[in-house]
C-alpha positions as a Markdown table, in Angstrom:
| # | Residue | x | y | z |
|---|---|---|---|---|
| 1 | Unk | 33.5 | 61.6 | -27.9 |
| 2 | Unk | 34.4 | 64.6 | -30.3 |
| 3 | Unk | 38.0 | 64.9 | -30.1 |
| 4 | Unk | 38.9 | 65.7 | -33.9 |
| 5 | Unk | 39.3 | 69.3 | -33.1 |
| 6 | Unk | 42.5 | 70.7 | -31.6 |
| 7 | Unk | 41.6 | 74.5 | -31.9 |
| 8 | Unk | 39.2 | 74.5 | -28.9 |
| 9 | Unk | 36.1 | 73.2 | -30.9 |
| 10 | Unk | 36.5 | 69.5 | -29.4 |
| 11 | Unk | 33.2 | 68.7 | -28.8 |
| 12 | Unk | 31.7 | 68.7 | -32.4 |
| 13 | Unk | 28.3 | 68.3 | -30.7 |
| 14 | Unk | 28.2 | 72.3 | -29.7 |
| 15 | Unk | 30.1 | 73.4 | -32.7 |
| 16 | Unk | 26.7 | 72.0 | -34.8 |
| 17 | Unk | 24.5 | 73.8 | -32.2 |
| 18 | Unk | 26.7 | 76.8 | -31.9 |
| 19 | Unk | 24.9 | 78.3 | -35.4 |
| 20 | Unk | 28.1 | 79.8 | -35.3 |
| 21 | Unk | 29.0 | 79.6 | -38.9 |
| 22 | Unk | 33.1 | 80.2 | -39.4 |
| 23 | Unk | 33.1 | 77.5 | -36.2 |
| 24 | Unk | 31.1 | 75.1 | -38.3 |
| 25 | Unk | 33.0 | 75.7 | -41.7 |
| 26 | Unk | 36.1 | 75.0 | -39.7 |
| 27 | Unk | 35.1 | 72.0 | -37.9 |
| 28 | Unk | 34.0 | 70.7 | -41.7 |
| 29 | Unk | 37.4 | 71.6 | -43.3 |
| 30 | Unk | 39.1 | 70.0 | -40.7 |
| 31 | Unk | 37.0 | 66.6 | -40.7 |
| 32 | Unk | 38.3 | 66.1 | -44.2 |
| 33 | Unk | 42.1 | 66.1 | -43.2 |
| 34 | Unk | 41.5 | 63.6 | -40.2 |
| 35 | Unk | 43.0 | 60.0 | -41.2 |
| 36 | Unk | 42.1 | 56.9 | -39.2 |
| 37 | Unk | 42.0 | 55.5 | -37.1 |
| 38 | Unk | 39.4 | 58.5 | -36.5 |
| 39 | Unk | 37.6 | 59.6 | -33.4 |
| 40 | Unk | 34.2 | 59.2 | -33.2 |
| 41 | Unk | 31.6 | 61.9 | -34.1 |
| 42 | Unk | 28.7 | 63.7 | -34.0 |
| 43 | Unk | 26.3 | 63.7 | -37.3 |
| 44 | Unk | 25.7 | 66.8 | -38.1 |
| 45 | Unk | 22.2 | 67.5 | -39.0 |
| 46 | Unk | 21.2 | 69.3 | -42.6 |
| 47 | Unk | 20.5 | 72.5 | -40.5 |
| 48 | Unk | 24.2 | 73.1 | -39.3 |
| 49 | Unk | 24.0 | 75.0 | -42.8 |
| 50 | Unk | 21.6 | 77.1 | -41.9 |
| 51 | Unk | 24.3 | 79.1 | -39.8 |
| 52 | Unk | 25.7 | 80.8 | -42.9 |
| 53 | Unk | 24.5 | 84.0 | -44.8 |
| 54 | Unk | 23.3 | 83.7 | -48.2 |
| 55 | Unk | 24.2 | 82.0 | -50.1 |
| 56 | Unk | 25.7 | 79.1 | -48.3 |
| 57 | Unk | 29.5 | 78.9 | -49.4 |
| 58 | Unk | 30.1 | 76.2 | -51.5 |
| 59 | Unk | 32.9 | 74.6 | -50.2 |
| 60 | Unk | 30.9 | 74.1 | -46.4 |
| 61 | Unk | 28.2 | 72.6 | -48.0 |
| 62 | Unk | 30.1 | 69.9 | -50.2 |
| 63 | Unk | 32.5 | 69.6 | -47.1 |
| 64 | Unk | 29.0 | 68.5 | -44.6 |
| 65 | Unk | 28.2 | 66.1 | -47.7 |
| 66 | Unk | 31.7 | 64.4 | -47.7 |
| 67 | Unk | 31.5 | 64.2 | -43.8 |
| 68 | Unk | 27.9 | 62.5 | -43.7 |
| 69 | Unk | 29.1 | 60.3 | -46.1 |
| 70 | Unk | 31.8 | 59.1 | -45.9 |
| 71 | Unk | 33.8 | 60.2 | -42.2 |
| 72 | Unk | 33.2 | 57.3 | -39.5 |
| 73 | Unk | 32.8 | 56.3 | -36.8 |
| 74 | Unk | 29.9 | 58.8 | -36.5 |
| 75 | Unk | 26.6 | 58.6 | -34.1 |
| 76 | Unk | 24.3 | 57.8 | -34.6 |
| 77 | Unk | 25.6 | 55.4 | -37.5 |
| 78 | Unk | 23.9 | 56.5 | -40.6 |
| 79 | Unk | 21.8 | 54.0 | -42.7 |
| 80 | Unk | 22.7 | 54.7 | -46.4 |
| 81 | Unk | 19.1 | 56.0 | -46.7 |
| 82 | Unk | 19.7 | 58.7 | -44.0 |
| 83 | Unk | 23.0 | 59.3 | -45.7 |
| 84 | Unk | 21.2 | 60.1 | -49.3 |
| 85 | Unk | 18.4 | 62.3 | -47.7 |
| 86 | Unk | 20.6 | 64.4 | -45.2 |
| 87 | Unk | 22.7 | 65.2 | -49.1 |
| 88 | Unk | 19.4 | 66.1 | -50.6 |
| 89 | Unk | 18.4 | 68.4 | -47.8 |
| 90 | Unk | 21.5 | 70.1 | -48.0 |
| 91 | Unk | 21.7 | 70.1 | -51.7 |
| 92 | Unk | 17.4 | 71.6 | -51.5 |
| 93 | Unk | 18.5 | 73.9 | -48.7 |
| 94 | Unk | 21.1 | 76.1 | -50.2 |
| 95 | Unk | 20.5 | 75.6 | -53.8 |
| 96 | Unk | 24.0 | 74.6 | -54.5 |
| 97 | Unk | 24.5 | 73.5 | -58.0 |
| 98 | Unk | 28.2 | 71.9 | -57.4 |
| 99 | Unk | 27.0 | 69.8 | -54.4 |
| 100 | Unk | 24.2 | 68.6 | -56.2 |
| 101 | Unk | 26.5 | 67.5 | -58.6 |
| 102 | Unk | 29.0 | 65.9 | -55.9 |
| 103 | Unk | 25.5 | 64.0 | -54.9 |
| 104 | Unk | 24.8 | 62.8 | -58.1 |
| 105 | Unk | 28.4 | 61.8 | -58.5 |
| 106 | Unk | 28.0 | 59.7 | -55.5 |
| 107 | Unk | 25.1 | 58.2 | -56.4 |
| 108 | Unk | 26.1 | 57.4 | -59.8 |
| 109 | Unk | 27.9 | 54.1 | -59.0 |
| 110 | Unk | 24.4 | 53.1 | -58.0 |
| 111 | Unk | 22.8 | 51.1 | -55.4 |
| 112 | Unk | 20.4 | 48.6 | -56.4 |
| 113 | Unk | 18.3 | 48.9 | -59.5 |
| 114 | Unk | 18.3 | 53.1 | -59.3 |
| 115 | Unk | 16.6 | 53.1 | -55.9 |
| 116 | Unk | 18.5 | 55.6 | -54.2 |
| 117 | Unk | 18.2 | 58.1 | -57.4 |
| 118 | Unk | 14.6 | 57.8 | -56.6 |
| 119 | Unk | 14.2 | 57.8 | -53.2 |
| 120 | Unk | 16.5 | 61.2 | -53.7 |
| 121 | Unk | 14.0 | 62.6 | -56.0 |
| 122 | Unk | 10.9 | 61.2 | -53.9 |
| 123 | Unk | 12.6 | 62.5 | -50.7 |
| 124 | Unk | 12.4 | 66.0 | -52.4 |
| 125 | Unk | 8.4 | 65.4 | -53.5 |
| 126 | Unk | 7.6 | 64.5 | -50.0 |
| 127 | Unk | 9.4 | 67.3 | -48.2 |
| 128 | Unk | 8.2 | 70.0 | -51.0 |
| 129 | Unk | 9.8 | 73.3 | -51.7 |
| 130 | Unk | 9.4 | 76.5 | -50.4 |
| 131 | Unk | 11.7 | 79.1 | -51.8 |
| 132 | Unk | 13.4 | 80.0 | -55.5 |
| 133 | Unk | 16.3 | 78.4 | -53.6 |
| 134 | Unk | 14.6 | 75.1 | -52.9 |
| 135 | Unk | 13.5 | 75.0 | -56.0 |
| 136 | Unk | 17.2 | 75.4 | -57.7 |
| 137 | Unk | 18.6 | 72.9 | -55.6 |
| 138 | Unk | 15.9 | 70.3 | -56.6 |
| 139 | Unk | 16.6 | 71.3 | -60.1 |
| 140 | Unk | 20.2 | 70.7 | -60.0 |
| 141 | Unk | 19.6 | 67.8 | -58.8 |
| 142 | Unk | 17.0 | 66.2 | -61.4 |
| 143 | Unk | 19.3 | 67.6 | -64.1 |
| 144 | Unk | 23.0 | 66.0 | -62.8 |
| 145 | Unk | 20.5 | 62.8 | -62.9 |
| 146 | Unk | 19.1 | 63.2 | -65.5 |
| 147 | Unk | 22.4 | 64.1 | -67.8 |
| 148 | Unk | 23.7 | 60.4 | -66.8 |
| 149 | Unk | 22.2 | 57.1 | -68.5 |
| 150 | Unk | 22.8 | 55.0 | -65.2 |
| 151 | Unk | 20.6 | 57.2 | -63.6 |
| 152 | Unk | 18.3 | 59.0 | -66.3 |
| 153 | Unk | 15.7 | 56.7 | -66.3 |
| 154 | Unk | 15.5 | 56.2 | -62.6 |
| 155 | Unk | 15.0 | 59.6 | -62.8 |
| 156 | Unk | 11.8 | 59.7 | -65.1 |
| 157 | Unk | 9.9 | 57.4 | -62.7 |
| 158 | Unk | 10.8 | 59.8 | -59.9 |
| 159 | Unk | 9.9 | 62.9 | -61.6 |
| 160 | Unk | 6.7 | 61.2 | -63.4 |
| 161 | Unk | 5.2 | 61.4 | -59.6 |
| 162 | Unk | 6.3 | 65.2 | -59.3 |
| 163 | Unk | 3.4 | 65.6 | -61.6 |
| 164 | Unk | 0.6 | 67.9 | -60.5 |
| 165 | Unk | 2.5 | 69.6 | -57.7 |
| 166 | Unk | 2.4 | 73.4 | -58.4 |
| 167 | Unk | 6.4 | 73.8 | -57.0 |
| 168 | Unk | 7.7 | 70.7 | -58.8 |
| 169 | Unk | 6.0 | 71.0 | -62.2 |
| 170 | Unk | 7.3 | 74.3 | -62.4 |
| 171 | Unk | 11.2 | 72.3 | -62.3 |
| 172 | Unk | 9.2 | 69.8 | -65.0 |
| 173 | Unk | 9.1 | 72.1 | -67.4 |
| 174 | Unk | 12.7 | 73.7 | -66.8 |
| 175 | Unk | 13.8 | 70.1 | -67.3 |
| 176 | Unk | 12.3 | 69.3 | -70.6 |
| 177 | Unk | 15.6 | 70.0 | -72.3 |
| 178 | Unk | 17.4 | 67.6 | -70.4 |
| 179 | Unk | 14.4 | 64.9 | -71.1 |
| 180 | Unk | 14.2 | 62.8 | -74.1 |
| 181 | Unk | 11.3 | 63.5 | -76.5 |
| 182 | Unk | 9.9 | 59.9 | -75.8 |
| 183 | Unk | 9.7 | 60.2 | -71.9 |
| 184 | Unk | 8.3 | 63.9 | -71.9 |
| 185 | Unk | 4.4 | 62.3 | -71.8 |
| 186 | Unk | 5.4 | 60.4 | -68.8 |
| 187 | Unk | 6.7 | 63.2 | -66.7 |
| 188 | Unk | 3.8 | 65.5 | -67.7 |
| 189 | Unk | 5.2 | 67.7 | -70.5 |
């Protein structure tokens, strides 16, 4: 049961469907403050942030990527794969270049051999992009792993299969700064 409220927003459950967004940025703050033994949760879904005007404020959408990650118990328990694509959704859905950053921090300490850095970058090929915001947020992210040798060239097997993809090879050639003049043939530039 939700119980790590005390304001009246116990049940975290309809605070995430309340698209109420100074109800959700509380319940967020307020996650981060609970020590354990904690009370179980709710996940929230990457679409909790879709409550709040543009742009998203920063702090709610780093706050929803410190609770997926790392507040539990939370239901449904969260593979580490769900974990890494509920950040990138939330990182591709508000275009946030300091949470992309807090993702690639995360990330950095890195799973076996680089997969997560890829399956971060494929996640974002498979889903595609819609909007300039979409876009930056997928950006952000390439770059942060791309600016790190533990992940860099992780990074340039992901972004190789972003070639010929209208959206994403736009973002290829915004990267090439951040790409080593050696790779640049293997990501398409």
């Amino acid at each position: 049961m939700d119980t790590a409220m005390n304001d009246g927003d116990d049940d975290l459950s309809a605070v995430w469907a309340s698209g109420d967004s100074e109800r959700i940025n509380r319940a967020l703050a307020r996650l981060l403050t609970v020590v354990p033994p904690r009370p179980e949760i709710a996940a929230p879904e990457p679409e909790v942030l879709d409550a709040f005007a543009d742009p998203v404020p920063s702090d709610a959408v780093r706050n929803y990527i410190w609770v997926v990650g790392n507040y539990r118990p939370i239901r449904p328990e969260l593979e580490v794969g769900d974990v890494v694509r509920r950040w990138v959704e939330a990182v591709v859905r508000t275009g946030d270049s300091s949470a992309a950053l807090q993702v690639a921090l995360y990330l950095q300490p890195e799973m076996p051999e680089g997969a997560r850095v890829r399956d971060a970058l494929d996640y974002v090929a498979t889903r595609g992009l819609s909007t300039p915001r979409e876009r930056d947020g997928a950006e952000y992210l390439a770059r942060y792993f791309l600016d790190v040798s533990d992940t860099y060239d992780r990074a340039i097997e992901a972004l190789a299969r972003w070639r010929g993809d209208a959206d994403l090879g736009q973002i290829l050639d915004r990267l090439a700064p951040y790409v080593h003049a050696a790779d640049r043939p293997k990501i398409g530039l």
